[in-house]
C-alpha positions, 0 to 999 in steps of 0.5 A: 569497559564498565561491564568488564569490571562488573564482570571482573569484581563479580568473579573475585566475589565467587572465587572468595566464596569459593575459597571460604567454602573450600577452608570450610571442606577443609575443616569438615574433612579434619573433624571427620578424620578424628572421628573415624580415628576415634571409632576405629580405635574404639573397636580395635583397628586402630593399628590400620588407622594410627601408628602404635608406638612398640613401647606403647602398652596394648591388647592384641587379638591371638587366632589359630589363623595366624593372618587373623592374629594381631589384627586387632590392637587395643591401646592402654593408656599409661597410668590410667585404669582400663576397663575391659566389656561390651558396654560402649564407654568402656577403653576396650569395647568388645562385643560377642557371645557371652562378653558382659557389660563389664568383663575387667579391668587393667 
Protein backbone atom coordinates (compact mmCIF):
# COMPACT_ATOMS: atom_id res chain seq x y z
CA UNK A 1 0.00 0.00 0.00
CA UNK A 2 2.94 2.29 0.79
CA UNK A 3 4.34 1.82 -2.58
CA UNK A 4 1.41 2.46 -4.45
CA UNK A 5 1.22 5.95 -2.64
CA UNK A 6 4.65 6.76 -3.35
CA UNK A 7 3.93 5.87 -6.89
CA UNK A 8 0.46 7.88 -6.69
CA UNK A 9 2.25 11.22 -5.28
CA UNK A 10 5.09 10.65 -7.57
CA UNK A 11 2.90 10.69 -10.96
CA UNK A 12 0.93 13.85 -9.41
CA UNK A 13 4.78 15.44 -9.30
CA UNK A 14 5.23 14.82 -13.21
CA UNK A 15 1.92 15.69 -14.09
CA UNK A 16 2.53 19.11 -12.23
CA UNK A 17 5.68 19.39 -14.00
CA UNK A 18 4.10 18.61 -17.03
CA UNK A 19 1.63 21.24 -16.89
CA UNK A 20 4.16 24.30 -15.85
CA UNK A 21 5.98 23.07 -18.55
CA UNK A 22 3.17 23.00 -20.81
CA UNK A 23 1.84 26.78 -19.85
CA UNK A 24 5.22 27.63 -20.47
CA UNK A 25 4.99 26.24 -24.28
CA UNK A 26 2.06 28.12 -24.25
CA UNK A 27 3.91 31.26 -23.40
CA UNK A 28 6.55 30.80 -25.71
CA UNK A 29 4.38 29.71 -28.50
CA UNK A 30 2.32 33.57 -28.16
CA UNK A 31 5.63 35.45 -28.14
CA UNK A 32 6.65 33.81 -31.27
CA UNK A 33 3.39 34.81 -32.96
CA UNK A 34 3.89 38.29 -32.36
CA UNK A 35 7.25 38.09 -33.67
CA UNK A 36 6.26 36.62 -36.88
CA UNK A 37 3.26 39.25 -36.77
CA UNK A 38 5.56 41.83 -36.43
CA UNK A 39 8.25 40.72 -39.15
CA UNK A 40 5.62 39.68 -41.42
CA UNK A 41 4.09 43.24 -41.31
CA UNK A 42 7.68 44.84 -41.48
CA UNK A 43 8.08 43.26 -44.89
CA UNK A 44 4.70 43.90 -46.05
CA UNK A 45 2.82 40.49 -45.88
CA UNK A 46 0.84 41.38 -43.14
CA UNK A 47 -2.43 40.93 -45.40
CA UNK A 48 -1.76 37.13 -45.01
CA UNK A 49 -0.87 37.56 -41.31
CA UNK A 50 -3.67 39.94 -39.76
CA UNK A 51 -6.89 41.12 -41.23
CA UNK A 52 -6.32 44.87 -42.47
CA UNK A 53 -9.36 47.02 -41.61
CA UNK A 54 -10.92 48.39 -45.31
CA UNK A 55 -10.62 51.81 -43.56
CA UNK A 56 -7.26 51.32 -42.36
CA UNK A 57 -4.72 53.57 -44.39
CA UNK A 58 -1.96 51.39 -46.57
CA UNK A 59 0.50 50.96 -49.19
CA UNK A 60 -0.02 48.26 -51.82
CA UNK A 61 2.06 46.50 -54.35
CA UNK A 62 0.67 47.17 -58.18
CA UNK A 63 2.16 44.70 -61.12
CA UNK A 64 1.73 44.19 -64.72
CA UNK A 65 0.90 40.46 -62.93
CA UNK A 66 -2.45 41.07 -61.98
CA UNK A 67 -2.21 37.63 -59.41
CA UNK A 68 1.31 39.57 -58.03
CA UNK A 69 -0.91 42.91 -57.37
CA UNK A 70 -2.09 43.50 -54.03
CA UNK A 71 0.07 41.29 -52.38
CA UNK A 72 1.96 43.21 -50.47
CA UNK A 73 0.27 45.63 -47.90
CA UNK A 74 1.91 48.18 -45.74
CA UNK A 75 -0.23 49.52 -43.06
CA UNK A 76 -0.13 53.51 -42.12
CA UNK A 77 -0.75 54.15 -39.11
CA UNK A 78 -3.38 57.02 -38.48
CA UNK A 79 -1.90 60.39 -37.14
CA UNK A 80 1.66 59.43 -37.16
CA UNK A 81 4.44 60.25 -39.89
CA UNK A 82 5.81 57.00 -41.87
CA UNK A 83 8.89 56.74 -43.21
CA UNK A 84 9.36 55.16 -46.55
CA UNK A 85 13.33 53.18 -47.39
CA UNK A 86 15.46 50.20 -47.28
CA UNK A 87 16.92 51.17 -43.66
CA UNK A 88 15.49 48.38 -41.30
CA UNK A 89 13.81 51.01 -38.52
CA UNK A 90 12.00 52.62 -41.21
CA UNK A 91 7.50 52.01 -41.22
CA UNK A 92 7.86 50.81 -44.60
CA UNK A 93 10.79 48.50 -45.13
CA UNK A 94 11.79 48.01 -48.91
CA UNK A 95 14.57 46.56 -50.05
CA UNK A 96 16.01 46.45 -53.93
CA UNK A 97 17.78 48.32 -56.82
CA UNK A 98 18.15 51.48 -56.17
CA UNK A 99 15.78 51.89 -52.87
CA UNK A 100 17.81 54.47 -50.59
CA UNK A 101 18.27 54.29 -47.01
CA UNK A 102 15.51 56.62 -46.76
CA UNK A 103 13.24 57.35 -49.85
CA UNK A 104 10.14 59.59 -48.21
CA UNK A 105 8.09 60.18 -45.88
CA UNK A 106 4.07 60.14 -45.55
Amino acid sequence: LLEIQADVEYRQKEMEKWEASLEQQREAARARDTERLKALTQIGLAKRAMQVSPDTPRLLNISDDPSLSGCLIFPIPKGKRTTIGSGRHRGVCLQGLNVRHFMCSI
